[in-house]
C-alpha positions as CSV (number, residue, x, y, z in Angstrom):
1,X,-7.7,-196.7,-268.6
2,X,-4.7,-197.8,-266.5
3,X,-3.5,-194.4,-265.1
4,X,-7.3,-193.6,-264.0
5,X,-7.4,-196.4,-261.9
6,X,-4.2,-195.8,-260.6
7,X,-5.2,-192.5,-259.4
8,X,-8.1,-193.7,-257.9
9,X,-6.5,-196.0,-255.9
10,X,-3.9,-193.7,-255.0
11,X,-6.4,-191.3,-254.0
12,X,-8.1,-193.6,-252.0
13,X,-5.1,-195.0,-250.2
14,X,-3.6,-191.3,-249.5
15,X,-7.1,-190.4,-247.7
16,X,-7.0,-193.8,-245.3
17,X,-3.8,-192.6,-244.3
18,X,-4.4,-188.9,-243.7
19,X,-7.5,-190.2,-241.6
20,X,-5.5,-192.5,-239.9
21,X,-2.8,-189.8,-239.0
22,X,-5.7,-187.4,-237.9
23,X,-6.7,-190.1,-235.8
24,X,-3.2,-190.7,-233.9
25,X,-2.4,-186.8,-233.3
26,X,-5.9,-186.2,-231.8
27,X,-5.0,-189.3,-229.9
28,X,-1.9,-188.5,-228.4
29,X,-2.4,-184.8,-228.2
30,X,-6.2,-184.1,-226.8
31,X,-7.0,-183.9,-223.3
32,X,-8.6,-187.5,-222.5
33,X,-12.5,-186.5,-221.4
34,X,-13.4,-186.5,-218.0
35,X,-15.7,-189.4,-217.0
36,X,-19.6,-188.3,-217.7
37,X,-20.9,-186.6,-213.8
38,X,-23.8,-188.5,-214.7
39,X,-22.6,-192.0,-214.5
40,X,-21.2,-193.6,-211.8
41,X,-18.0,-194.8,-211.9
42,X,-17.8,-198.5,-211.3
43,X,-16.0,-198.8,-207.5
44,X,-15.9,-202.8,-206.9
45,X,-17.9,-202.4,-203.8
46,X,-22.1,-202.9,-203.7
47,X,-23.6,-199.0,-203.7
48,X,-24.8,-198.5,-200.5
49,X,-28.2,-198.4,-199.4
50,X,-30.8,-195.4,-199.1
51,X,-30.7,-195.4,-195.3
52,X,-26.6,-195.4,-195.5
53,X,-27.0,-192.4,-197.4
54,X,-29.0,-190.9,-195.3
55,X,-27.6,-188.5,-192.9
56,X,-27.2,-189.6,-189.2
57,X,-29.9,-187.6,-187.6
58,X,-28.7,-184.6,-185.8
59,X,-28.1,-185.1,-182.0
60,X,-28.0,-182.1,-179.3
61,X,-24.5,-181.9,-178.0
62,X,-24.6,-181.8,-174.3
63,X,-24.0,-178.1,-172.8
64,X,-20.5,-177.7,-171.7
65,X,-21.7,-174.9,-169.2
66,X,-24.4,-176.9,-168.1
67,X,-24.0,-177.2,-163.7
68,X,-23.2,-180.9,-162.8
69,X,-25.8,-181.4,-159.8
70,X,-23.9,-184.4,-159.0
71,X,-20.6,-183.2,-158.1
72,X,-21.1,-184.1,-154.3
73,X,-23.7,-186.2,-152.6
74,X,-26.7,-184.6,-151.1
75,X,-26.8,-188.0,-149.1
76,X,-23.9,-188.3,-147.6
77,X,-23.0,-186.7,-144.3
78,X,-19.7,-185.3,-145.5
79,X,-20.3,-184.1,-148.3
80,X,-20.3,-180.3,-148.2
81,X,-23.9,-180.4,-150.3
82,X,-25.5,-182.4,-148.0
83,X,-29.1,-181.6,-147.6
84,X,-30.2,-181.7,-144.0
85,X,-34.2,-180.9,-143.6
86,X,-37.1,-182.1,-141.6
87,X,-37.5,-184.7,-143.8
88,X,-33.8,-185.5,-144.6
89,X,-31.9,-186.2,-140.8
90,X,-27.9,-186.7,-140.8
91,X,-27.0,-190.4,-141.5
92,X,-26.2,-191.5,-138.6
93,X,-28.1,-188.4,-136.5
94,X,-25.4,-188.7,-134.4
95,X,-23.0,-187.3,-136.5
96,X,-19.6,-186.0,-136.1
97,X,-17.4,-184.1,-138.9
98,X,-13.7,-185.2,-138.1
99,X,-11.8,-181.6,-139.8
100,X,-13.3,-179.2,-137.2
101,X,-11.3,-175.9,-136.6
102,X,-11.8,-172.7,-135.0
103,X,-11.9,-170.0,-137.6
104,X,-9.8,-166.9,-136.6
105,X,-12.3,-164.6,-136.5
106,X,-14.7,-163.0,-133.8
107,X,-17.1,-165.1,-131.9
108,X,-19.5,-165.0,-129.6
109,X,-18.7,-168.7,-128.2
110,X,-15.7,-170.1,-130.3
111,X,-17.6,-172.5,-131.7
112,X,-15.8,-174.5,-134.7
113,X,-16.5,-175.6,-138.4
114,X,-15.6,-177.7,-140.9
115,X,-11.6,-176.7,-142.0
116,X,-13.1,-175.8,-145.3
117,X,-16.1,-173.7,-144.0
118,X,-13.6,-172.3,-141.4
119,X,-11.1,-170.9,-144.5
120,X,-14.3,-169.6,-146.6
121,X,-15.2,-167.8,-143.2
122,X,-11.7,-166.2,-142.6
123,X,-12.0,-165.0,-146.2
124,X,-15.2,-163.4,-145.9
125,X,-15.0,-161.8,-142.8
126,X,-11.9,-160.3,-143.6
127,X,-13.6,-158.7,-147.0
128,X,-16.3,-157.7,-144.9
129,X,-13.5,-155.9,-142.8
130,X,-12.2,-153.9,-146.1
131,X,-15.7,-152.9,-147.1
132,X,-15.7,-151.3,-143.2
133,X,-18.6,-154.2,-141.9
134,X,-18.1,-155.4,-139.0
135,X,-18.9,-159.3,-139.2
136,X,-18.6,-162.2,-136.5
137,X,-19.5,-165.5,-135.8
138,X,-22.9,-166.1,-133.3
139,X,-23.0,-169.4,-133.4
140,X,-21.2,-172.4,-135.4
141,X,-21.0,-176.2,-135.0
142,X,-23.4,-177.5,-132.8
143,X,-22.8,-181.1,-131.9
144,X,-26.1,-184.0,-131.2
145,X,-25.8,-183.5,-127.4
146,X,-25.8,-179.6,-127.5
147,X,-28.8,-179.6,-130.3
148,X,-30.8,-182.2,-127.7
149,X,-30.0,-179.2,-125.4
150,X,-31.0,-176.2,-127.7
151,X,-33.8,-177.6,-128.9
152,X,-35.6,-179.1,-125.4
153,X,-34.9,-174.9,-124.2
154,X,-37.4,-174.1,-126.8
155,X,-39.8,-176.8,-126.7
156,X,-39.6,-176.4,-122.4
157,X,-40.7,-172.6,-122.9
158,X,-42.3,-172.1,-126.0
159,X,-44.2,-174.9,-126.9
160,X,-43.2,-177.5,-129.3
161,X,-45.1,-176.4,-132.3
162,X,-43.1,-173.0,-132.2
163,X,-39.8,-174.6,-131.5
164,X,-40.0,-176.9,-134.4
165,X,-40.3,-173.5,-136.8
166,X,-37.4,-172.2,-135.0
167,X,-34.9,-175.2,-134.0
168,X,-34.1,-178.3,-135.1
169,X,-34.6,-181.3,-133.8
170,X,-31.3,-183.5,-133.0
171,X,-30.1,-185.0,-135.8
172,X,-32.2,-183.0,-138.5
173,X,-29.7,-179.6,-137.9
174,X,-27.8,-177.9,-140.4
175,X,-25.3,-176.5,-137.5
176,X,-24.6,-180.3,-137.0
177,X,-23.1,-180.2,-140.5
178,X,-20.2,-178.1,-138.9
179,X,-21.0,-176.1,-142.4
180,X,-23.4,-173.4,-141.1
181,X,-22.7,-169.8,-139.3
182,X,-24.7,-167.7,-137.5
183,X,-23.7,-164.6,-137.9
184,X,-24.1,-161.0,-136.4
185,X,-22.7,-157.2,-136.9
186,X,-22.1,-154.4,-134.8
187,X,-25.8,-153.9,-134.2
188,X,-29.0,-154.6,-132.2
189,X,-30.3,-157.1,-134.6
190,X,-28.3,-160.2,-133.6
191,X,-30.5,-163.3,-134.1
192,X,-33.5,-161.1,-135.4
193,X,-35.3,-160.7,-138.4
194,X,-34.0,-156.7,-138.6
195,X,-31.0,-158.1,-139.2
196,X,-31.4,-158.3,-143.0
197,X,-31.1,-154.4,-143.0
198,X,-28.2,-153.6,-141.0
199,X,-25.2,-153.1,-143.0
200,X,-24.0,-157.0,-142.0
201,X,-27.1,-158.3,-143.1
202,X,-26.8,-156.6,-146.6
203,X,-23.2,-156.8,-147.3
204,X,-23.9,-161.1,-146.6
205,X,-26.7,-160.5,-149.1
206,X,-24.9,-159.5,-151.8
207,X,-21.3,-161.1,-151.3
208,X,-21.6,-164.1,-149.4
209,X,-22.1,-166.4,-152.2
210,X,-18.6,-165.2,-153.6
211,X,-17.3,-167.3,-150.7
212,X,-19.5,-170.4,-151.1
213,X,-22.2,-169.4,-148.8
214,X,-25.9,-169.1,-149.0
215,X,-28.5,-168.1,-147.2
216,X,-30.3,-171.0,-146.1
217,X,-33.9,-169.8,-144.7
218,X,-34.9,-167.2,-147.1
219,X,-37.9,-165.1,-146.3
220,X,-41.0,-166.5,-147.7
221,X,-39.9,-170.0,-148.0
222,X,-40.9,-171.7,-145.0
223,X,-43.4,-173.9,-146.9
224,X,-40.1,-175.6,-148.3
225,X,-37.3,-175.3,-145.9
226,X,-40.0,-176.1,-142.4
227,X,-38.6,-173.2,-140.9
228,X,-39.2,-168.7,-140.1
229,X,-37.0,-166.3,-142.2
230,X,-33.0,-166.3,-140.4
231,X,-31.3,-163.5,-142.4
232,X,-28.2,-164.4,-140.1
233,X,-27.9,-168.4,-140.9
234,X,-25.6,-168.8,-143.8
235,X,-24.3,-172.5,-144.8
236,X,-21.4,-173.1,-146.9
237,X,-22.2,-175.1,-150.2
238,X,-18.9,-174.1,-151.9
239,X,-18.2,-171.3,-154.7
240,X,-20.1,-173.0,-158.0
241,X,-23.4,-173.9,-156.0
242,X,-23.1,-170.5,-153.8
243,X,-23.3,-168.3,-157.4
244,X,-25.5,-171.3,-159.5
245,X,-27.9,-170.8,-157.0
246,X,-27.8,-167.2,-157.0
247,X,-28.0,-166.9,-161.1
248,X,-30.7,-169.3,-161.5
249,X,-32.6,-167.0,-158.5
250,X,-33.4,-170.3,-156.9
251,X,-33.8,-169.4,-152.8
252,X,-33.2,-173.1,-151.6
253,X,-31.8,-176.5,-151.9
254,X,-34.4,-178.1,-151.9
255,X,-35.9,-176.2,-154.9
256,X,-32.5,-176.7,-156.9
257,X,-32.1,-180.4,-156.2
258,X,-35.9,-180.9,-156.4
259,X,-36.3,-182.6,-153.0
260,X,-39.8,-182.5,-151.5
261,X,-40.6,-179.6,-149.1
262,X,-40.0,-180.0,-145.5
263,X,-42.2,-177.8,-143.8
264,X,-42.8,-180.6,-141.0
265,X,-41.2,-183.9,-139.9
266,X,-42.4,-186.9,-140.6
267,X,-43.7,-188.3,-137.2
């Protein structure tokens, strides 16, 4: 009966240790499992609530090629987008611009403009020139005492219910600006409505915003700007206006900026 129990017990001894040496290999040789994707592991920190979870609601991000309409003042007097109407007179009307300059080019008086309008004018004449138009200045910068002249001519033989669709009053015009050109061609149609079919009239039609100018009393919109169609009076508003206004098809400042219409002065 000894032996047998021996056996036994030596059996049962031999197969804890075999288990136990199973046990240490698988231990030191297996992979260690991943943690289980369904369980959170533990971070220290409280989970954060639902709304933190949530994501931030989406925003629009603000057009890079959006135009900025508030590059330059519309208010102020020497600002090159300075809107002068009916309703919107120069502050003070007596205004001056201190950079006038005669721009080397042809003209009917020698009137000046502002130095920038002056160079823009230099520019476009001269590409006129190489497209074979003949282009020259009419009439430029018209100070306060020379529009209280202009405009008393009209009112003295016309009326003043016509002159104020054709003039402005002191104070209230865009020559005064020294930013504003009147301008003819080698034609018959100087200071006439014909003259948006000569070949000046067209060629300003199609380039003149290239060189920051637009045309600032369209046909049609008298009910806005206050005054008759002047296919020849062309105000400098600088390059990026010049073209915005020209690929949004919007025909006036006013409508851009939207200002009220100035069809009449206010008293």
């Amino acid at each position: 009966m000894t032996a047998p129990r021996f056996t036994s017990f030596a059996r049962i001894v031999g197969f804890a240790a075999a288990s136990l040496l199973a046990a240490g290999l698988l231990t030191s040789c297996a992979p260690e499992p991943g943690p289980d994707p369904s369980t959170p592991e533990p971070s220290g920190k409280p989970s954060p609530t639902p709304d933190a979870e949530s994501p931030a609601p989406e925003t629009s991000a603000p057009d890079a090629n959006a135009f900025d309409k508030t590059a330059y003042s519309i208010d102020d007097s020497d600002s090159i987008w300075v809107i002068v109407n009916k309703l919107r007179p120069l502050n003070p009307q007596s205004y001056a611009p201190t950079d006038l300059v005669v721009p080397n080019v042809a003209s009917t008086n020698g009137q000046p403009l502002r130095a920038v309008a002056a160079t823009a004018t230099e520019e476009m004449v001269a590409a006129a020139a190489a497209d074979g138009v003949a282009l020259h200045i009419v009439s430029a910068y018209r100070d306060y005492d020379t529009q209280v002249s202009v405009y008393g001519s009209f009112v003295a033989n016309q009326g003043q219910a016509y002159a104020d669709t054709t003039s402005a009053r002191p104070g209230h015009s865009e020559h005064q600006t020294g930013l504003t050109a009147d301008f003819g061609g080698d034609d018959d149609c100087t200071l006439d409505t014909c003259f948006a079919d000569t070949a000046a009239g067209t060629w300003l039609q199609k380039r003149a915003a290239e060189f920051g100018f637009t045309m600032r009393y369209p046909d049609g919109a008298e009910g806005t700007t206050g005054y008759h169609f002047e296919p020849w009076h062309y105000r400098y508003v600088g390059v990026a206006l010049a073209q915005e206004l020209r690929a949004q098809d919007v025909a006036t400042l006013e409508e851009f900026f939207g200002l009220q219409a100035a069809p009449d002065y206010a008293g």
